[in-house]
C-alpha positions, 0 to 999 in steps of 0.5 A: 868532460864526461856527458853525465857531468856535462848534462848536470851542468846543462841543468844547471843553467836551466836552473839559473836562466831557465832556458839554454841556446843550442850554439852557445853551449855549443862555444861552451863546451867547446863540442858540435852543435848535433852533440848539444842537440843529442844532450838536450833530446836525452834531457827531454827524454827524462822530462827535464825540459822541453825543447824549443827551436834552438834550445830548450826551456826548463820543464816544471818538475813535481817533487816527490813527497818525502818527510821534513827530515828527509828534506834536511839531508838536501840542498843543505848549503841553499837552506843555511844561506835561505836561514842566515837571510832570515835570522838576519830580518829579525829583532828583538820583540818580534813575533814570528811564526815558522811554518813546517819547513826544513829551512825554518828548522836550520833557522830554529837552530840558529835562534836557539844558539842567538840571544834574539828576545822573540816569540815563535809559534810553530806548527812544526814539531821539529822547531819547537824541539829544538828552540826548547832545548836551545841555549836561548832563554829568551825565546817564548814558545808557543805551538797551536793545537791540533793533529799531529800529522807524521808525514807533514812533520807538524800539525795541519787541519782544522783544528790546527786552523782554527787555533792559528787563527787566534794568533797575529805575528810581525812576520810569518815565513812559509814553506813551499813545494813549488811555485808556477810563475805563468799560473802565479800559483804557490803549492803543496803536496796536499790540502790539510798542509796548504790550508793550514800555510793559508791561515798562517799566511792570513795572521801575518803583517808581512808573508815571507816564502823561504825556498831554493831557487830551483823552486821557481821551476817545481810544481806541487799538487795543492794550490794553496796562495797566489803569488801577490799574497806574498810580501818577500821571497826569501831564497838563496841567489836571485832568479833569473831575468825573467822571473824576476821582471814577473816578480817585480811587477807584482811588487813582490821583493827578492831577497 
């Protein structure tokens, strides 16, 4: 195995358990624990992780900013198992709202291809693109005022808010950029788009967060939400140990 391949997969189960063990990737990869050790000090170099005595831990990364259709082209497969999870929550006569986010367009496509008889308000310009040229009918559209905002990929701002604000939905379902166990903190890139997810957040009846997994280890700029405003994480395989015992705690549901 090269060591460019054998450092993604060190990442990997970072990703996975959030911390590796020197001597058991050693037996893993059937190489030296000194060679391990040489990996981990490359990692921490390129700001990955931070070593700790015997192995290292997952270090939060902050994501760079990039436009929703950018955030399409990535980690496709995780977004389509997040959307089928969610397709798969609702029901006739609901009404939902679908904040700007890459997997509530995969999700828009799915509703436009269903027959689901629900009401969707959206802030993103991309849903509602697609839910109306969608073959589903059955599909109430409606889309708060405001200022289109190009880099969010929706409308954001007060005026937004105070639109959103005269609207209530069964369940609500909120992108994210990152989410900091330790600090319980859910954030954004900036504070028009994380004000406008809190109003959303407060019109629904159940908060659900859809993200990858990874995003347990992301950190954005803008707090907008604690974790226990959250009812449901929505991701596509559950954390790992740690995280979840935190999660449970708070009464927080994985799915």
């Amino acid at each position: 195995m090269f060591a460019e391949e054998r450092l993604e997969k060190i990442i990997d189960i970072l990703y996975k358990d959030g911390k590796v063990v020197v001597k058991d990737l050693s037996r893993q990869f059937g190489i030296s624990q000194d060679a391990i050790r040489k990996d981990l000090k490359v990692l921490e170099n390129k700001g990955f992780i931070e070593r700790t005595y015997g192995g290292a831990i997952l270090k939060n990364q902050i994501p760079r900013l990039t436009r929703v259709e950018e955030r399409l082209k990535e980690d496709i497969e995780e977004k389509k198992i997040i959307a089928e999870k969610i397709f798969n929550l609702l029901k006739d006569g609901d009404t939902i709202f679908l904040d700007i986010s890459s997997i509530n367009i995969l999700l828009a496509e799915m509703l436009g291809q269903s027959r689901l008889n629900i009401t969707v308000i959206s802030n993103c310009i991309n849903v509602m693109y697609i839910l109306s040229k969608g073959q589903n009918k059955n599909i109430t559209l409606i889309v708060p005022e405001g200022i289109y905002d190009r880099d969010a990929g929706g409308f954001t701002g007060s005026s937004t808010i105070e639109s959103i604000k005269k609207f209530r939905a069964q369940k609500v379902f909120i992108g994210s950029c990152g989410v900091d166990i330790k600090d319980r903190k859910i954030s954004t890139f900036n504070m028009e788009d994380g004000n406008t997810k809190k109003a959303i957040m407060d019109i629904g009846k159940e908060v659900f967060l859809v993200m990858e997994n990874k995003k347990f280890f992301y950190d954005g700029i803008f707090r907008f939400a604690d974790i226990d405003d959250i009812d449901t994480i929505i991701t596509e395989k559950k954390p790992n140990d740690d995280i979840l015992q935190i999660l449970n705690k708070q009464g927080i549901q994985i799915i």
